[in-house]
N, C-alpha and C positions, 0 to 999 in steps of 0.2 A: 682258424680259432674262433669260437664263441663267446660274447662275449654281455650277451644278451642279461644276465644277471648284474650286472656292473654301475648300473644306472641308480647314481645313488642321489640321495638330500642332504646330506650331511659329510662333515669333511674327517678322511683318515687320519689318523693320526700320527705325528711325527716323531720318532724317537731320538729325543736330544742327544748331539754328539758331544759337546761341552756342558760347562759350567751354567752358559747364560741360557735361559728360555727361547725359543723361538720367537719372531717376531710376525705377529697376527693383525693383517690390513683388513678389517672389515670395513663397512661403506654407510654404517648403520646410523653414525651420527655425522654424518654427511647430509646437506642440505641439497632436496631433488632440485636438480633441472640446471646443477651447473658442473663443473668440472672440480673434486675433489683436489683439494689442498696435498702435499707430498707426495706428488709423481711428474716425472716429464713425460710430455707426448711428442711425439716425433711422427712422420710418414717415409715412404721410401715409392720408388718405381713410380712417379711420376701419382702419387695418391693423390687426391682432394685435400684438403686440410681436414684432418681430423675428428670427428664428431664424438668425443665421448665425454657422456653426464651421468650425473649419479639419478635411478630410478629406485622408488618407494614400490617393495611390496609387502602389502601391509605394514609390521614392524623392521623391516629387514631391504638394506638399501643397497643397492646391485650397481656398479659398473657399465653401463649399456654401451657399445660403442655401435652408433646409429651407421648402417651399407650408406653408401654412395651409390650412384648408378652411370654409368655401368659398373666403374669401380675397377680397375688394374691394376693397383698395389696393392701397398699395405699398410697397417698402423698400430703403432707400438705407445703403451703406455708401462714405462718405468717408474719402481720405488728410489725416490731417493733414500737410499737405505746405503749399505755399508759394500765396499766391491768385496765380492770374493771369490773365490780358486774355485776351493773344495765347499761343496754347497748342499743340503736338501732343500725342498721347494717343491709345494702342492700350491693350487686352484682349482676353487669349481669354475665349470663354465658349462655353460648351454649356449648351442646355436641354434638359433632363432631360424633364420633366413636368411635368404639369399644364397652367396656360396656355400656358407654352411662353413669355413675354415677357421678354426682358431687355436692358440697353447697360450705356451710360459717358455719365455726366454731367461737365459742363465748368462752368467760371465760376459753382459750387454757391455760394449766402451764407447758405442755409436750405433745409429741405425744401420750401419754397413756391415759390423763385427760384432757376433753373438752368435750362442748356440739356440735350438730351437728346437723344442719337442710340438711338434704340428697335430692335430686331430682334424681329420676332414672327415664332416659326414655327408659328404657326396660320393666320394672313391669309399668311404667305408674302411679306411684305416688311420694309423700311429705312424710316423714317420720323424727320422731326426736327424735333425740337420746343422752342418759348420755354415757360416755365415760370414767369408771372409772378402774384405775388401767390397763389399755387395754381391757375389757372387756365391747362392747357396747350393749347397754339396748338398745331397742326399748320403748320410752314412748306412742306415738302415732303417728297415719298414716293416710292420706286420699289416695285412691286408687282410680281408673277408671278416671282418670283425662283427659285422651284424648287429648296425651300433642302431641304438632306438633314438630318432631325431628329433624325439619331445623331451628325452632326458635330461636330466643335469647327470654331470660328469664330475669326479676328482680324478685330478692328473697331478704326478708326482714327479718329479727326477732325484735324481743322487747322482752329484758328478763328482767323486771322487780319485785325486792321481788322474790315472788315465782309464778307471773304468767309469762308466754311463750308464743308468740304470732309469730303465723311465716305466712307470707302473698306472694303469689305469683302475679306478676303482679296488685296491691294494694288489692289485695282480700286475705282477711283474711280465711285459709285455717282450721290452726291446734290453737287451746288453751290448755294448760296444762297447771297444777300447781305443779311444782318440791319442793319436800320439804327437800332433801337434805343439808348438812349444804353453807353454801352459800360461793364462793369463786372469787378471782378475776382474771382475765386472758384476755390476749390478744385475739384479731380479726383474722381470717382468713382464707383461701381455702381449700377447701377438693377436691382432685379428684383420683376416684379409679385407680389403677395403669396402667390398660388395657385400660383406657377411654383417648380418646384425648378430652379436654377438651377446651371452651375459656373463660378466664373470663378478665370484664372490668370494670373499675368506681366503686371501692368498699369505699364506705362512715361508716365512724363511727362515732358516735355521746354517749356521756353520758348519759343514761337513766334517769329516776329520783330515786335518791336514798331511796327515804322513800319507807320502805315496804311494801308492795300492801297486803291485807287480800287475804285468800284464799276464794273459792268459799263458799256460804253459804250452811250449811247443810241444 
């Protein structure tokens, strides 16, 4: 798949499933050069601590999560926001450097348990994965993606019931049907430890909660 058009500046748009509005994390009145107020960060796999602060460009203030070197894990920055099941959920992001690996986790309860929609611009694909107990499952992958590594990126999911929907730049990349017992969890970034990473304008919204049938045999 191609996917060379996809490379966007600005963010998709989310079409409300309820009543309430989505809710829109920008970084804009965030103060550069420290760690923005209403998220947790956490690491995993033996990471460094950490490094992420908010950067000024021009008007518009970004998320940087600064590589480590050589960098083994990972690190995760969650919205303290509201947990939830059924869920949509977009962020840009651009990778910088280094690995070049980063997404947006969903249904987070700990750095061990969450799902995870992955963008690696070194392998060149979309990849999603269960995150249980520490131990990440690959569910499925789209690969040869021909992704441009100076881009910014929107990544989307929709984890409704038990379908998964994860869409780059509004095109709908990956479907699965997770049949796992179903749980609720907070929103938020993933970027591998070695990856300089930028992410901006991450939106969440309440999926609908009735449960979606699985695919028909």
């Amino acid at each position: 798949m191609t996917l060379r058009a996809l490379a966007l500046v600005g963010v998709s748009g989310l079409v409300a499933a309820g009543s309430d509005p989505p809710l829109l994390r920008t970084f804009d009145d965030d103060p550069a050069g420290g760690r923005p107020p209403g998220l947790t960060f956490a690491v995993a796999r033996g990471a460094q601590p950490a490094r992420w602060v908010v950067e000024r460009q021009g008007d518009n203030g970004v998320l940087v999560h600064r590589q480590s070197d050589p960098g083994q894990g990972f690190a995760l920055a969650v919205l303290d926001g509201p947990a939830l099941r059924s869920v949509e959920a977009s962020v840009r992001l651009r990778l910088v450097d280094g690995g070049r690996a980063g997404g947006l986790v969903w249904r987070y309860q700990d750095e061990d348990n969450y799902f995870l929609a992955l963008l690696d611009l070194r392998e060149q694909d979309l990849a999603l994965y269960h995150v249980v107990r520490g131990n990440r499952v690959r569910l499925e992958d789209e690969d040869d993606l021909e992704l441009d590594s100076d881009a910014w990126y929107t990544l989307k999911v929709r984890h409704e019931g038990e379908r998964i929907r994860i869409y780059l730049g509004g095109i709908r990349v990956i479907e699965d049907y997770e049949r796992s017992r179903p749980t609720e969890g907070r929103v938020g970034l993933w970027s591998a430890d070695n990856s300089l990473s930028w992410f901006d304008d991450v939106r969440v919204n309440p999926g609908n909660e009735r449960r979606h049938e699985g695919p028909r045999r």
